[in-house]
C-alpha positions in Angstrom: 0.0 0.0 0.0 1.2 3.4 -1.1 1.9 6.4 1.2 -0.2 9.3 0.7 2.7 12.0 0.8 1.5 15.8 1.0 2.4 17.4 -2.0 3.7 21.3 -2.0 4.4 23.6 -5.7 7.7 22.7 -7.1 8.0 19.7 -5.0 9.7 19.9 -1.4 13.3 21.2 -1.2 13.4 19.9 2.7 13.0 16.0 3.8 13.6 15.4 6.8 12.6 11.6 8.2 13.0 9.4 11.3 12.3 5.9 10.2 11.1 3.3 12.2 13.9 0.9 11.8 13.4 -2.4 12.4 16.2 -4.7 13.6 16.6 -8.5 13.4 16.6 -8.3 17.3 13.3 -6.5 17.2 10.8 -9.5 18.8 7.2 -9.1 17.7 6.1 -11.3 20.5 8.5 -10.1 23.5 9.3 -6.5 22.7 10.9 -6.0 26.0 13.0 -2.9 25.1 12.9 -2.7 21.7 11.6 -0.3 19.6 8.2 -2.3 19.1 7.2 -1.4 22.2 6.3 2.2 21.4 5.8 2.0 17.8 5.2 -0.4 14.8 8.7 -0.7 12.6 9.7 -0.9 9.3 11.6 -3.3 6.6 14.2 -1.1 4.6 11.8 -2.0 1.4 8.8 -0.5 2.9 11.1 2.4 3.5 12.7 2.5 0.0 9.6 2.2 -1.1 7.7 5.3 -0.1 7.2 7.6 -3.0 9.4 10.2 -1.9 11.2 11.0 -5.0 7.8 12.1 -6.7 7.3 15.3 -4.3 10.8 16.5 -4.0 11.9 19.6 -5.7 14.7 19.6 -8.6 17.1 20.7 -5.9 16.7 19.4 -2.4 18.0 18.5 0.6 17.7 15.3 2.6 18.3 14.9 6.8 17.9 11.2 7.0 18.4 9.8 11.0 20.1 6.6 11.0 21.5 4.2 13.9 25.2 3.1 14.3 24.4 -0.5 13.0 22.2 0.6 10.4 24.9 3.3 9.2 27.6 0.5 9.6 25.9 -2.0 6.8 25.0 1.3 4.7 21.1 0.6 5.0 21.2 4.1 3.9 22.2 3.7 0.6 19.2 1.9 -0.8 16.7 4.3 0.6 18.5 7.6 -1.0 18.8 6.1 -4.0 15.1 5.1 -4.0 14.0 8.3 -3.0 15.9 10.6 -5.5 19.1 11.6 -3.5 22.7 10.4 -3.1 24.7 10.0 0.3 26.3 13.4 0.9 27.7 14.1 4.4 26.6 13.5 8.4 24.6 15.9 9.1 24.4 15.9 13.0 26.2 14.2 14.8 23.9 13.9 18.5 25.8 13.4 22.1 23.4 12.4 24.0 23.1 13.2 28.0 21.9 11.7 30.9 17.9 13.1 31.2 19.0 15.0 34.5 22.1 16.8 33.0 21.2 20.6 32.8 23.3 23.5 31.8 26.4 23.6 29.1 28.7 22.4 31.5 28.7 18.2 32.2 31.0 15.6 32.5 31.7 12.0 31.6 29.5 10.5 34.1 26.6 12.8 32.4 27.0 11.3 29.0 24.1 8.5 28.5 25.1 5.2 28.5 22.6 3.2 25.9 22.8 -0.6 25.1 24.7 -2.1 22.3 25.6 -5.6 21.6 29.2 -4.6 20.9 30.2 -1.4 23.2 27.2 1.2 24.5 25.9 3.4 22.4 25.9 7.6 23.0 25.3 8.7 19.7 23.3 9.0 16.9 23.8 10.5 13.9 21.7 12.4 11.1 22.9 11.9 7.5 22.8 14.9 4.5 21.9 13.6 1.0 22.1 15.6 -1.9 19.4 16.2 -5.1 20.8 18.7 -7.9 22.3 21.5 -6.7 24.0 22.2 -2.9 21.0 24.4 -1.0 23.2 25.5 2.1 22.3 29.2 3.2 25.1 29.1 5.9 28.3 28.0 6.8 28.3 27.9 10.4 25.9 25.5 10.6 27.6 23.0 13.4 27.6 18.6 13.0 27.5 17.8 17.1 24.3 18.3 19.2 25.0 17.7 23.0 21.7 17.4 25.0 19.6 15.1 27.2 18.1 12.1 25.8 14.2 13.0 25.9 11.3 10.0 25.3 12.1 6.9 23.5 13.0 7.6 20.1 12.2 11.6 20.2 15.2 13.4 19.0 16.6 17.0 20.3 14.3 20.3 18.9 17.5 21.9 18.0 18.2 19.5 15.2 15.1 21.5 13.3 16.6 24.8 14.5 19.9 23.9 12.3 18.2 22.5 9.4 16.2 25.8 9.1 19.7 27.9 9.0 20.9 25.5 7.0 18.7 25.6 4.1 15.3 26.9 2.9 12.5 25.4 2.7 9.4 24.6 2.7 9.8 21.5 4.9 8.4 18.2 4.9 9.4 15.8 8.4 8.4 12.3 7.6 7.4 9.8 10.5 7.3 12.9 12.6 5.5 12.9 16.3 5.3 16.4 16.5 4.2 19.2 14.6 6.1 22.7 14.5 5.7 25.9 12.7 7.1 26.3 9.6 6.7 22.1 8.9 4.6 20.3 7.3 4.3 16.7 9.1 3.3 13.1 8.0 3.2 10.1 10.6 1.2 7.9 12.9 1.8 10.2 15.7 2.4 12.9 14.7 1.0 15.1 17.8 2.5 12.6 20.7 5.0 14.8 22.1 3.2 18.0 21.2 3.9 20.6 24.0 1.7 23.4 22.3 -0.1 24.1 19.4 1.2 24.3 15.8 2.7 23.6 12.7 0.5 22.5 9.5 -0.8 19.7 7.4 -0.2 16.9 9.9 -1.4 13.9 8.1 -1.8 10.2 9.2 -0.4 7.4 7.8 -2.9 5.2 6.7 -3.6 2.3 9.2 -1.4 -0.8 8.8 1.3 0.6 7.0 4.0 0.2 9.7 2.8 -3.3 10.2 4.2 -5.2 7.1 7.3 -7.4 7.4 10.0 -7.7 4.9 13.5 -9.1 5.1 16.6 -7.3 3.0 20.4 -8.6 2.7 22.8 -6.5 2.8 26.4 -7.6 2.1 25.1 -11.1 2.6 23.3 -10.6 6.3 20.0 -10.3 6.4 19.1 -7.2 9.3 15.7 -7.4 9.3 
């Protein structure tokens, strides 16, 4: 089943997604503390899939957020490819805190310690791809983001911020669960972590969509 995507004149010259990512690990039965315990995931070809290449604009700009293991096998590349843009830089690059860590000033001990089946994870990390021409407005725009991790998944407000120094939009967030002024949002949730009012033409996925399973090799090793 197709994605309804929200369409805007001259196609969208901001993408900006979160995909659901689903890992081999990911148990449908005992999601314990995996992701598909707060929302349904999905295969790379679902993702790949989504007609994203139809509303983009001749020149645009992609902020694809991506997990270490994810960025490790290059489960990237198939999905820019599919939607219309190549693999340009890291984008952000975000350090994440312990919840309680205020102020500019922390330490070691305040960096987050996640899981990780080789060592624990602190990072995550926000990809650039590239369609046509180079739409950066700014130069100063910075890679690392260091602030607290917030709910599961839910990644830092400032990451927006950047993105809007960085280029011009309009914007388009994919799988968002927010909505923000300025955006235009598509996703299951795409109010959950709504502190106020705002943003516009937040649209629903239609109902199932994140439930279909798929498997896809890469390099030989099938992820999901």
């Amino acid at each position: 089943m197709a994605i309804d995507l929200p369409t805007t004149t001259g196609g969208w010259p901001v993408i900006y997604a979160d995909p659901p990512w689903n890992f081999k690990s990911n148990s449908i039965e005992k999601p314990g503390r995996n992701a598909r315990r707060h929302y349904d995931c999905m295969s790379l070809s679902d993702i790949a899939a989504m007609r994203v290449a139809e509303i983009t604009a001749q020149d645009a700009t992609l902020f694809l957020w991506i997990t270490g293991p994810m960025l490790v096998i290059g489960a990237h590349f198939p999905i820019m490819k599919a939607w219309g843009f190549k693999p340009s830089a890291i984008g952000f690059t975000w350090i994440k805190l312990n919840r309680k860590c205020e102020g500019n000033l922390f330490s070691h001990d305040d960096i987050f310690m996640g899981g990780g089946f080789t060592t624990r994870k602190n990072a995550e990390f926000c990809l650039i791809g590239r369609k046509g021409k180079s739409m950066r407005k700014s130069a100063s725009v910075r890679e690392v983001i260091v602030s607290p991790v917030l709910q599961h998944s839910r990644k830092p407000d400032e990451t927006r911020k950047r993105i809007e120094a960085y280029c011009d939009g309009p914007r388009l967030e994919l799988f968002a669960r927010e909505t923000c002024d300025g955006w235009a949002s598509v996703g299951n949730e795409t109010t959950k972590f709504n502190e106020s009012t705002g943003g516009e033409q937040a649209q629903p996925l239609p109902a199932g969509q994140h439930q279909r399973e798929g498997h896809v090799n890469v390099d030989g090793e099938n992820i999901i």
